[in-house]
C-alpha positions as CSV (number, residue, x, y, z in Angstrom):
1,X,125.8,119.4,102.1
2,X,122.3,119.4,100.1
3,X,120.0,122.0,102.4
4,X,117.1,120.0,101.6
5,X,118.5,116.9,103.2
6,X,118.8,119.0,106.3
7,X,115.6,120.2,106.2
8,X,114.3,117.2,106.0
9,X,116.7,115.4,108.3
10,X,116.8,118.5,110.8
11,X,117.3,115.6,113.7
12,X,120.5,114.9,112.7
13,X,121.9,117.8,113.8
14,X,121.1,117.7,117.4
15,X,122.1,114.3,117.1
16,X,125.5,114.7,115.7
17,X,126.0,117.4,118.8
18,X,125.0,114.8,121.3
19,X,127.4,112.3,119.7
20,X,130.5,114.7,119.5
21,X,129.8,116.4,122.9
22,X,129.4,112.4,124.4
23,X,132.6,111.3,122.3
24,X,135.2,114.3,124.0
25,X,133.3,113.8,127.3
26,X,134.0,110.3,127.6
27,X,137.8,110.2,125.8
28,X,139.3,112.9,127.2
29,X,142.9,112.6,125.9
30,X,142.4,110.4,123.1
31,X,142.1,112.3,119.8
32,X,141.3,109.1,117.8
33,X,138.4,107.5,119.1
34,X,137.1,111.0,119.6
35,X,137.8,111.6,115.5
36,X,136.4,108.6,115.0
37,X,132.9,109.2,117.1
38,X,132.3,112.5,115.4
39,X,133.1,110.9,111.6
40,X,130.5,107.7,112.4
41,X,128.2,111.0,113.3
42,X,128.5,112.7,109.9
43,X,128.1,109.4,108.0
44,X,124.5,109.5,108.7
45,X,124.1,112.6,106.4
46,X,125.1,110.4,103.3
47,X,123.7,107.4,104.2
48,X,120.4,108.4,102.0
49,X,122.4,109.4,98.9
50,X,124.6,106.0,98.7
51,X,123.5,102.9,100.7
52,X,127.2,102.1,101.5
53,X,127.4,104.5,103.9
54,X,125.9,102.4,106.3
55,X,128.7,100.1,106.2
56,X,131.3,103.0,106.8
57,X,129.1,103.9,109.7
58,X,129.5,100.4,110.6
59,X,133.4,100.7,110.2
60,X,134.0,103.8,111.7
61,X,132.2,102.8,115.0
62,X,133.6,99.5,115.2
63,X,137.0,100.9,115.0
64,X,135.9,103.6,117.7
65,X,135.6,100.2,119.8
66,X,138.8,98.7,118.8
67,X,140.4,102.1,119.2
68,X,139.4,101.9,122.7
69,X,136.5,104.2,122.8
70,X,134.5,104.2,126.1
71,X,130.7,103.9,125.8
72,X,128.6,106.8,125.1
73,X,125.8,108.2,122.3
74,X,127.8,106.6,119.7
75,X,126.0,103.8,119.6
76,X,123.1,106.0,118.6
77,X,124.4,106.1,114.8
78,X,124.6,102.8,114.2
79,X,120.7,102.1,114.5
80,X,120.0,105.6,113.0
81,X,122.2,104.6,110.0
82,X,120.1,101.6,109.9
83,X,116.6,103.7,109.7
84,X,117.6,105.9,107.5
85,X,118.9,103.3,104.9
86,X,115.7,101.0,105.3
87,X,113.7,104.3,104.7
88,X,115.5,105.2,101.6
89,X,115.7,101.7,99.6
90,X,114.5,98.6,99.1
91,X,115.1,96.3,101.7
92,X,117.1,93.8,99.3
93,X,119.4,96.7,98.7
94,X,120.0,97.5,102.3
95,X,120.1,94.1,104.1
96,X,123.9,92.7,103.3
97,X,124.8,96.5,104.0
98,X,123.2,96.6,107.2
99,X,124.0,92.9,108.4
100,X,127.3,94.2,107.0
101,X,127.8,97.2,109.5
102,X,126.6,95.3,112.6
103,X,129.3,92.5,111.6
104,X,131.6,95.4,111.9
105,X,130.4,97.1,114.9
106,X,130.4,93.3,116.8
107,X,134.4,92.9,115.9
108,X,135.0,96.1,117.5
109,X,133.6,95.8,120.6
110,X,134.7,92.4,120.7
111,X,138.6,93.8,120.3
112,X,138.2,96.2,123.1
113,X,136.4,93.5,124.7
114,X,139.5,91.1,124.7
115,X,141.8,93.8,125.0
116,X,140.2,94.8,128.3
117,X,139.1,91.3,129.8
118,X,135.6,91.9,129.4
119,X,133.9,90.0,126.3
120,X,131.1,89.3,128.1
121,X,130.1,92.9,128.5
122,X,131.1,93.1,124.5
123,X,128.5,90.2,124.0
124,X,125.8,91.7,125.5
125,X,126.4,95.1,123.9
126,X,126.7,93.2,120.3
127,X,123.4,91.3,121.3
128,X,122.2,94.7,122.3
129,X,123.0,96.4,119.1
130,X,122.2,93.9,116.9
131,X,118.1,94.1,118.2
132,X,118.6,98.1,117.8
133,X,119.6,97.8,114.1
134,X,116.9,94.9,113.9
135,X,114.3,97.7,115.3
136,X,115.0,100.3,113.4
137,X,115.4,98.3,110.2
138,X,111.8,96.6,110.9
139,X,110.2,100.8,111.9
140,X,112.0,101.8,108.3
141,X,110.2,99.0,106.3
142,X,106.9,99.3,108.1
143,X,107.0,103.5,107.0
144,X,108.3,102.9,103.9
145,X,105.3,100.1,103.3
146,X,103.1,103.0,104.9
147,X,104.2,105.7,102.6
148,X,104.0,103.7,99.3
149,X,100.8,102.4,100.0
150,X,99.2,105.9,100.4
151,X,101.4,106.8,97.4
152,X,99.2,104.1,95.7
153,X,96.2,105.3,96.8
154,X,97.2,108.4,95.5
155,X,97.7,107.2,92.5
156,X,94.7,105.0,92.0
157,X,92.2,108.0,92.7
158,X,94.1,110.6,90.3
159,X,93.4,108.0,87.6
160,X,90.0,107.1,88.9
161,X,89.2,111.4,88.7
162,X,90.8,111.1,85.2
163,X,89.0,108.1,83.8
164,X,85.8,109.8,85.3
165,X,86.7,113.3,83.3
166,X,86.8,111.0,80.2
167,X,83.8,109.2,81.0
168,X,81.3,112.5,81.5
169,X,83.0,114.1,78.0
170,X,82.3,110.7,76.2
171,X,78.6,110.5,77.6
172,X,77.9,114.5,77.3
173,X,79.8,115.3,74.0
174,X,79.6,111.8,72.4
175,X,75.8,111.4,73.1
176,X,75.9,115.7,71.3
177,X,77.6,114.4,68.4
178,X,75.9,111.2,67.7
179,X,72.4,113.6,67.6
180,X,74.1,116.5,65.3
181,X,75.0,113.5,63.3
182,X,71.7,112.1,62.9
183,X,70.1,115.4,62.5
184,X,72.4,116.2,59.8
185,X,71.6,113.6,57.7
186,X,68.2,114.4,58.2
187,X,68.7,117.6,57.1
188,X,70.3,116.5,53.9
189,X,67.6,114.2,53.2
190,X,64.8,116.1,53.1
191,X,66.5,119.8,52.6
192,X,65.2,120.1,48.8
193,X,61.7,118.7,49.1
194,X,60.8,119.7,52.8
195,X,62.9,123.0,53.5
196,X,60.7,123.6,56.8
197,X,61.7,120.1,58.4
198,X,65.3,120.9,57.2
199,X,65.1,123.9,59.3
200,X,63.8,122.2,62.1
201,X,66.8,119.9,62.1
202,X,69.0,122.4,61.7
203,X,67.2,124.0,64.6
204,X,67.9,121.1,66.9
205,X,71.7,121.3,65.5
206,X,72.6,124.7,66.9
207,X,70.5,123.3,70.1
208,X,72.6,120.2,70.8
209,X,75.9,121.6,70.0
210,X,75.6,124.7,72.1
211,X,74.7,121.6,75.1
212,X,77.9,119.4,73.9
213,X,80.0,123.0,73.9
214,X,79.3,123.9,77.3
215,X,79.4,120.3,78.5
216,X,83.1,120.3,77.1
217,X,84.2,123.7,78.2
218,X,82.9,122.9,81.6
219,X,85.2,119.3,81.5
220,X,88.0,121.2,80.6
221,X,87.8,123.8,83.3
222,X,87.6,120.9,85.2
223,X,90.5,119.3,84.1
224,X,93.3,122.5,83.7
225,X,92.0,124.2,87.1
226,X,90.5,122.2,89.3
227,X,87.0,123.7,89.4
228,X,84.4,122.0,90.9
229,X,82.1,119.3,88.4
230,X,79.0,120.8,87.8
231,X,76.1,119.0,89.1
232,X,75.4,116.2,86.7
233,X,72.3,115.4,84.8
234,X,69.0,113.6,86.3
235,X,65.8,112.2,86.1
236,X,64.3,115.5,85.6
237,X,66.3,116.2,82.7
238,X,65.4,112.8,80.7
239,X,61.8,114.8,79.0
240,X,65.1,116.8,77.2
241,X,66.8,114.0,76.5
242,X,64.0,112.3,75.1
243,X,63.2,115.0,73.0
244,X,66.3,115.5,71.2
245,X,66.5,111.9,70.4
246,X,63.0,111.6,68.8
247,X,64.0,114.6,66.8
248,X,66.4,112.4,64.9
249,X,63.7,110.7,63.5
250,X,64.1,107.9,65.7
251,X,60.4,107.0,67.2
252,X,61.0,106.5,71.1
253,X,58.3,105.3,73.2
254,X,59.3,106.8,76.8
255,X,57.2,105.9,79.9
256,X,56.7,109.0,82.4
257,X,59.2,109.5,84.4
258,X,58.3,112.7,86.3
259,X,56.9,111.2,89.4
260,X,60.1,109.8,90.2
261,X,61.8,112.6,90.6
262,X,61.5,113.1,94.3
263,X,61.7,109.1,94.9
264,X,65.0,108.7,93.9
265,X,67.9,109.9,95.6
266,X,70.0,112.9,93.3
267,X,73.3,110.4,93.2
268,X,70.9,107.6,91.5
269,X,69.1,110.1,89.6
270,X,72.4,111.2,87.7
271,X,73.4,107.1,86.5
272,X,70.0,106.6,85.8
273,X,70.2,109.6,83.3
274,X,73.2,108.6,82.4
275,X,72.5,105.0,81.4
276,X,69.4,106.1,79.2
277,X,71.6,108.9,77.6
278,X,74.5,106.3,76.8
279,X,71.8,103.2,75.7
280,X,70.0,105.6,73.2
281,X,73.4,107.4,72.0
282,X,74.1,103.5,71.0
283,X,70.9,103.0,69.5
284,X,71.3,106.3,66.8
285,X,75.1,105.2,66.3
286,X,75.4,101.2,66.2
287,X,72.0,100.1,65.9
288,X,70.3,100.6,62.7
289,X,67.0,100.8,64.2
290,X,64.0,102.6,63.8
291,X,62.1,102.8,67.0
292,X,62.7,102.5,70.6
293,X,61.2,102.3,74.3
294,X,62.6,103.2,77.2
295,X,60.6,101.4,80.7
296,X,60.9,102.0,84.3
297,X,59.2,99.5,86.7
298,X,59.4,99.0,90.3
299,X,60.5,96.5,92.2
300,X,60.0,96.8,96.0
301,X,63.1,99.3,97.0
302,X,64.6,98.7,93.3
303,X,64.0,100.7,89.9
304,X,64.5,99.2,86.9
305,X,65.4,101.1,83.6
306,X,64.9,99.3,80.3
307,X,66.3,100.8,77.1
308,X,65.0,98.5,74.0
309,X,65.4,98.7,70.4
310,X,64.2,97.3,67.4
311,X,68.0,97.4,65.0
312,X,70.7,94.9,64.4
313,X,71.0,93.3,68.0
314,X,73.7,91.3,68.6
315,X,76.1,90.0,71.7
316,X,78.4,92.7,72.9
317,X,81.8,91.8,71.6
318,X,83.8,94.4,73.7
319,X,82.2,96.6,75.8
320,X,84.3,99.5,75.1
321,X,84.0,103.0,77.2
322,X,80.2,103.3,76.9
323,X,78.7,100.1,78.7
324,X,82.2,100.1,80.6
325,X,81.0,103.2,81.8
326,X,77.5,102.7,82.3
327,X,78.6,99.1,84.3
328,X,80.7,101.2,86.4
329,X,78.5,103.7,87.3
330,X,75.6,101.4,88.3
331,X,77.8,99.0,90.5
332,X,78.9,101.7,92.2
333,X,75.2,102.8,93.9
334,X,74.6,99.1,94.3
335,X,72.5,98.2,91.2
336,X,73.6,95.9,88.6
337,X,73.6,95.9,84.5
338,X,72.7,93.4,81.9
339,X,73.4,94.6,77.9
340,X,72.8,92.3,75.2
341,X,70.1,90.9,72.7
342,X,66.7,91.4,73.5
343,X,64.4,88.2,73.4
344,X,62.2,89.8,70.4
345,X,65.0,91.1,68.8
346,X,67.4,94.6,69.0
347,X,69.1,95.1,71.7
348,X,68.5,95.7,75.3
349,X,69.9,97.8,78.5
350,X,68.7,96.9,81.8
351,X,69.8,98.5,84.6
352,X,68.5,98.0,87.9
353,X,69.6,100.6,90.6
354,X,68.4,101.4,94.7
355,X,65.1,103.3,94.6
């Protein structure tokens, strides 16, 4: 016997007592129907491992009825069987089974029933264990449904967790690397002929990949212990932000954003940070362009963020991790997103978010 089906199925212990104490108590003197009351009661420890079971359950109590078995807690496997098999499978695997066993049960009582003049009696308790096994079948499916669907839900929030892991290692190390990029070139450029704005870049280099480092290392800890995400980035930390992009060379034209600090809520704070991080990482990487300008305006109890650029422009073909990301992150505090060409030309992020 597999111990961890009896831990599991403890139950069936008492139960198979019940049924072997009721079976000798009620056929004193008859060895078979009381063999066959206690074997219908051990069934039920096999029933989860094959689904036929249920129809030797079936089998076995129906010939304790033709055998002549008087009524007792016998009848209490034949419902149980049904349980347990509707917990176990599918209920396509189970049902012919199950109708199977009651078929089987319903001959034997109506034997003893003919043999002892009393098929009525035998048709109400066919009628009677029919709705049991009906019951228990319809309890089995309603758990079962119960214990997939939180299985599901399970399920859908581990990936959720993972495919926000990915998201704050593509915005934190992907927006690192696209500035150590830029500044790299930059350095190359100008390393014979202007050594001290060479230095400067490399400068900003050792800066932003000490930021990406410890942005990655604190992902991972995340990821391979469970340690709790570090408060994410805000509108207080966009001045950095800004500053490492205009050190690529890239001229940015940011409105002030400090006295918005305290009128934004922290949660909004973070995708608005976000959403300017991943517009202007776009900007040094796809765009081509030479200048930007990032705008906030308010709108009654809205706040609307406006990355623009002056490169290559465009319509989105596929919106890949990035905008997927940023689309995400603003529908879920109740703003909305719009990416595409802007009216004068380069490209645009708008993002309007709950002020």
């Amino acid at each position: 016997m597999d111990l961890s089906l009896l831990l599991r199925r403890w139950w069936l212990l008492p139960l198979v007592l019940v049924v072997t104490a009721g079976s000798i108590g009620t056929n004193l003197g008859q060895p078979l129907p009381i063999a066959l009351g206690i074997l219908s009661a051990l069934t039920l420890f096999v029933v989860e491992r094959a689904p036929g079971a249920v129809v030797v359950n079936g089998l076995v109590a129906g010939s304790y009825f033709a055998a002549g078995g008087d009524n007792g807690p016998v009848f209490f496997t034949i419902p149980v069987a049904a349980l347990l098999a509707s917990l176990a499978y599918d209920v396509r695997r189970v049902v012919l089974s199950v109708a199977a066993s009651g078929v089987l049960v319903w001959a034997g009582l109506l034997l003893r029933g003919l043999r002892e003049s009393e098929v009525d009696i035998s048709f109400w308790q066919s009628f009677g264990v029919g709705a049991l096994i009906a019951a228990a079948v319809a309890v089995g499916i309603s758990a079962r449904t119960r214990r997939a669907a939180q299985a599901d839900r399970q399920q859908r929030a581990v990936s959720e967790e993972r495919l926000r892991m990915a998201q704050d290692l593509h915005d934190g190390v992907g927006h690192g690397l696209a500035v150590i990029a830029m500044q790299a070139g930059a350095a190359l450029h100008v390393l014979d002929r202007d050594p001290a704005r060479a230095r400067a870049s490399l400068e900003a280099i050792r800066a932003t990949s000490k930021e990406s480092l410890e942005a990655l290392r604190s992902q991972l800890a995340v990821m391979s212990t469970g340690a709790p995400r570090r408060p994410g980035a805000g509108l207080a930390d966009l001045p950095a932000l800004f500053d490492r992009v205009r050190a690529t060379g890239l001229r940015l034209d940011a409105a002030e954003v400090t006295p918005l600090v305290h009128e934004v809520a922290p949660a909004v704070g973070e995708v608005a940070y976000f959403v300017a991080q991943e517009a202007l990482t776009n900007v040094l990487r796809h765009s081509g362009a030479t200048a930007a300008v990032v705008e906030w305006e308010r709108r009654d109890d809205r706040l609307v963020l406006t990355v623009r650029d002056d490169g290559r422009g465009g319509a989105v073909q596929d919106e890949g991790m990035g905008i997927s990301g940023m689309r995400s992150r603003v529908e879920r505090v109740g703003g909305w997103l719009r990416v595409g060409p802007a009216a004068a030309g380069g490209f645009e992020v708008v993002a309007e978010l709950p002020a």
